[in-house]
VMD Tcl script that builds the backbone (N, CA, C; Angstrom):
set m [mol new atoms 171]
animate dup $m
set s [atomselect $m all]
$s set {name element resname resid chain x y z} {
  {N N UNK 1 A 105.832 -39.520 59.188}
  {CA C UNK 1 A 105.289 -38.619 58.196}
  {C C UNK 1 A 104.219 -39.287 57.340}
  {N N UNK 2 A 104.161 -40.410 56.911}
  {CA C UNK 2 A 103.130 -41.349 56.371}
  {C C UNK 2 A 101.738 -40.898 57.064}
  {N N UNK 3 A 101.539 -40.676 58.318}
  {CA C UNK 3 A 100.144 -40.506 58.629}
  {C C UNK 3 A 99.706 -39.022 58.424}
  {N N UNK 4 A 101.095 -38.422 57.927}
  {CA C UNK 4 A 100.460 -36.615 57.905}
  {C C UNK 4 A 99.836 -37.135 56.043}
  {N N UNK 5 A 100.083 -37.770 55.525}
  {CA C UNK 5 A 100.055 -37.760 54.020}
  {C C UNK 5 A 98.752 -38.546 54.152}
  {N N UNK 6 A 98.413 -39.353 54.975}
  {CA C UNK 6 A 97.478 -40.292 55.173}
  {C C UNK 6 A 96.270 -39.269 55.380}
  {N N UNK 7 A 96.464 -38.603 56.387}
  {CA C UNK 7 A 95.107 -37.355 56.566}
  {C C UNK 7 A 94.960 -36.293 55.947}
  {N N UNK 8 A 95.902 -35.899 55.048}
  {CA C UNK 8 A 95.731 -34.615 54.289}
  {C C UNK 8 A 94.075 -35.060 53.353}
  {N N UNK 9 A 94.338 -35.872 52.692}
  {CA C UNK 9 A 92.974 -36.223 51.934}
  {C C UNK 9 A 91.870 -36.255 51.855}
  {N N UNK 10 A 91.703 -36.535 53.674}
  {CA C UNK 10 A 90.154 -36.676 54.127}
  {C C UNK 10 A 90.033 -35.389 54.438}
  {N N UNK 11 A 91.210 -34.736 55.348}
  {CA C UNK 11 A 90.732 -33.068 55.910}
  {C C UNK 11 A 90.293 -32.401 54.887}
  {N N UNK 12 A 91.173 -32.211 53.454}
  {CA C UNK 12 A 90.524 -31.665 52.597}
  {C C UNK 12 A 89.341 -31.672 52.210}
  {N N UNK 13 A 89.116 -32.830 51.451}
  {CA C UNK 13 A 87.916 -32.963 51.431}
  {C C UNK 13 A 86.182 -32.770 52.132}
  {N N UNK 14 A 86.758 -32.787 53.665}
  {CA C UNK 14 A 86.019 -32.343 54.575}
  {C C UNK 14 A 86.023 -30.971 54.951}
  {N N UNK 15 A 86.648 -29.891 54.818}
  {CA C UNK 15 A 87.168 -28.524 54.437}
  {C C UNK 15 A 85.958 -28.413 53.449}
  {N N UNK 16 A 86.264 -28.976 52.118}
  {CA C UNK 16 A 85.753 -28.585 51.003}
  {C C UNK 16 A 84.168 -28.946 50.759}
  {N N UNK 17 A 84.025 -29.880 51.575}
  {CA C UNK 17 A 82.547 -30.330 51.576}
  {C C UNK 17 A 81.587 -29.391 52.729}
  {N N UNK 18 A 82.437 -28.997 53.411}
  {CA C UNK 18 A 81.709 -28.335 54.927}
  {C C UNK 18 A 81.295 -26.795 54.416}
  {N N UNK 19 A 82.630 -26.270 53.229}
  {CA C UNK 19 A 82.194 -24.830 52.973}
  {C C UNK 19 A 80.676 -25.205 51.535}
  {N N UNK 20 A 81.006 -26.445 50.894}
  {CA C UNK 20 A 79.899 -26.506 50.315}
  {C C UNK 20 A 78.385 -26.136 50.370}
  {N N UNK 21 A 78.416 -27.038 51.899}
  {CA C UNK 21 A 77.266 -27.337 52.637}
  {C C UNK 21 A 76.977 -25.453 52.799}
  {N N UNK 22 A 77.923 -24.897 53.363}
  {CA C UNK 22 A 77.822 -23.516 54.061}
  {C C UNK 22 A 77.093 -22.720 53.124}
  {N N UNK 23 A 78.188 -22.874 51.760}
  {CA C UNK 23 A 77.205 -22.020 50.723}
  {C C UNK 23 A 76.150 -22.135 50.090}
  {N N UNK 24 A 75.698 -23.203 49.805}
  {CA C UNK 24 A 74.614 -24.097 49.627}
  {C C UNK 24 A 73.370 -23.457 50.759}
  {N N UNK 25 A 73.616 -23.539 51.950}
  {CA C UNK 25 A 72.597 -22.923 53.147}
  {C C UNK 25 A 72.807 -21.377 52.936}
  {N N UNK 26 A 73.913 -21.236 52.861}
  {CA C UNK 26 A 73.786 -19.468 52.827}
  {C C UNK 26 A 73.038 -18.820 51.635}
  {N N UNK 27 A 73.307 -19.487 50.489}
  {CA C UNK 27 A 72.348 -18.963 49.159}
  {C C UNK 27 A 70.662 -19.553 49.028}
  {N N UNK 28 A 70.264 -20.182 49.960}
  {CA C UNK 28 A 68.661 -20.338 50.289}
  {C C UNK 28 A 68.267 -19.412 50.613}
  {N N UNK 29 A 67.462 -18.912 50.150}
  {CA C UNK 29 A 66.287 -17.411 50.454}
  {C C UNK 29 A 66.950 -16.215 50.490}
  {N N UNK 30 A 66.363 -15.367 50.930}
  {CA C UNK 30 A 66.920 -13.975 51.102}
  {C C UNK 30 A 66.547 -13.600 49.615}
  {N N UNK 31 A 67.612 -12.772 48.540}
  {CA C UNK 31 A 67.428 -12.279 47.366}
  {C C UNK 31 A 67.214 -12.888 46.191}
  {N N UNK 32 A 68.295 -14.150 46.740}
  {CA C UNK 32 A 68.414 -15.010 45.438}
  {C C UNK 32 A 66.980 -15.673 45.271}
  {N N UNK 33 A 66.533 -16.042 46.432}
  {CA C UNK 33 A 65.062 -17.000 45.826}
  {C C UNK 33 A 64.479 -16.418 45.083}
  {N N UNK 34 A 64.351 -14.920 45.152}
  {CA C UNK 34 A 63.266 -14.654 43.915}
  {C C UNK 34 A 63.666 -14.780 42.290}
  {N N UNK 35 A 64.425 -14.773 42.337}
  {CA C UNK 35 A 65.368 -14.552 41.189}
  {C C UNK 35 A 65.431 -15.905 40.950}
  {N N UNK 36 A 65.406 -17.369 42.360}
  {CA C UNK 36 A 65.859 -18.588 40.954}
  {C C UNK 36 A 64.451 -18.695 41.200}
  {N N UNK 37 A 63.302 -18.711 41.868}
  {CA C UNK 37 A 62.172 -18.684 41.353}
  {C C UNK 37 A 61.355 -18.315 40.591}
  {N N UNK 38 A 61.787 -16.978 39.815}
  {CA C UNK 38 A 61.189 -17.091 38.140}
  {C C UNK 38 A 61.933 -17.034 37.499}
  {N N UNK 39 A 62.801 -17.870 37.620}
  {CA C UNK 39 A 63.746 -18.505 36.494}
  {C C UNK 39 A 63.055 -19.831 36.155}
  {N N UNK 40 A 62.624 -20.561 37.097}
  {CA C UNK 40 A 62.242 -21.733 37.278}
  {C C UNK 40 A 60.763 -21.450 36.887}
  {N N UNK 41 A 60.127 -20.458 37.201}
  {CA C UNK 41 A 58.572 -20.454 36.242}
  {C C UNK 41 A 58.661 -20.459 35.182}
  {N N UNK 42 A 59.415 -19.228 34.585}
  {CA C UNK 42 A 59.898 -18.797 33.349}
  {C C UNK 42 A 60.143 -20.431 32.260}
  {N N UNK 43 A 60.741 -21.258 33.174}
  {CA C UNK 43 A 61.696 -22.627 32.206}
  {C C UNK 43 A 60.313 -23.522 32.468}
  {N N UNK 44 A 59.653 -23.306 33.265}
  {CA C UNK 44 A 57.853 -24.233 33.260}
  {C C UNK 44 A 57.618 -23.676 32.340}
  {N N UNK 45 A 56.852 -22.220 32.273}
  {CA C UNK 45 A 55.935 -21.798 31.276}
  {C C UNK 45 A 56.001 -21.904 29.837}
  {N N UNK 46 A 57.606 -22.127 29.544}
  {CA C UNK 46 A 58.651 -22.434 28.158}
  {C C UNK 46 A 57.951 -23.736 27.610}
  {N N UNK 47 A 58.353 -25.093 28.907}
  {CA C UNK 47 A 57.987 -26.177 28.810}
  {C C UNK 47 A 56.715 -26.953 28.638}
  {N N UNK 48 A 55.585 -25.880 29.433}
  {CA C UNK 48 A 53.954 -25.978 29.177}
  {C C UNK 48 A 54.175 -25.407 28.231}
  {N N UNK 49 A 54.245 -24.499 27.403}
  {CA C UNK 49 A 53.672 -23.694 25.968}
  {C C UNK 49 A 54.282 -24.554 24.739}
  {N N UNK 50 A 55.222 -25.166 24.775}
  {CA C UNK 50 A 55.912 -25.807 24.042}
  {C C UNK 50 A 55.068 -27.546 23.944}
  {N N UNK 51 A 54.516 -27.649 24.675}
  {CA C UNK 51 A 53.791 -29.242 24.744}
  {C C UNK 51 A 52.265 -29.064 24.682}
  {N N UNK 52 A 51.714 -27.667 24.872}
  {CA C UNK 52 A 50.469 -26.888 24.444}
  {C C UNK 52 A 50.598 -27.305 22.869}
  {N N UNK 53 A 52.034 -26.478 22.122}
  {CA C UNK 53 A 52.244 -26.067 20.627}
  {C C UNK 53 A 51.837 -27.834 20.327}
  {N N UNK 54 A 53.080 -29.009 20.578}
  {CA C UNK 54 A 52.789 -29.774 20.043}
  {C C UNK 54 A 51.555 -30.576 20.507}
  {N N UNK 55 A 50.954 -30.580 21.133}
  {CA C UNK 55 A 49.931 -31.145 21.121}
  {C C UNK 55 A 48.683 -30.615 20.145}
  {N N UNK 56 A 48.527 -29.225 20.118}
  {CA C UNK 56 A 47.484 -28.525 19.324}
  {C C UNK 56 A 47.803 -28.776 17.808}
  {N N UNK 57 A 49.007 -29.526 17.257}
  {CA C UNK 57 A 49.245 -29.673 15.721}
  {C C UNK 57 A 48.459 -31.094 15.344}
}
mol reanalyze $m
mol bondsrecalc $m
mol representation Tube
mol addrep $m
């Protein structure tokens, strides 16, 4: 029984890393990109206007 206790750890982990990977690939493109892509302009344009402000003082 020592070696069933011995492999529970890695399978898990490898379980848990494999559906990672899965969802990780499955949420690339399709609907979501547009959506984290102007999120991600949106948090630029924040970050340029904000270093525009302090620089122009």
């Amino acid at each position: 029984m020592d070696y069933v206790s011995a492999l529970v750890p890695p399978v898990v982990m490898a379980v848990f890393f494999t559906t990672l990977i899965v969802t990780i690939v499955k949420s690339q493109g399709g609907p979501n990109k547009a959506k984290e892509d102007a999120f991600v302009d949106a948090a630029i344009a924040r970050a340029e206007a904000a270093r525009q402000t302090v620089k122009g003082d």
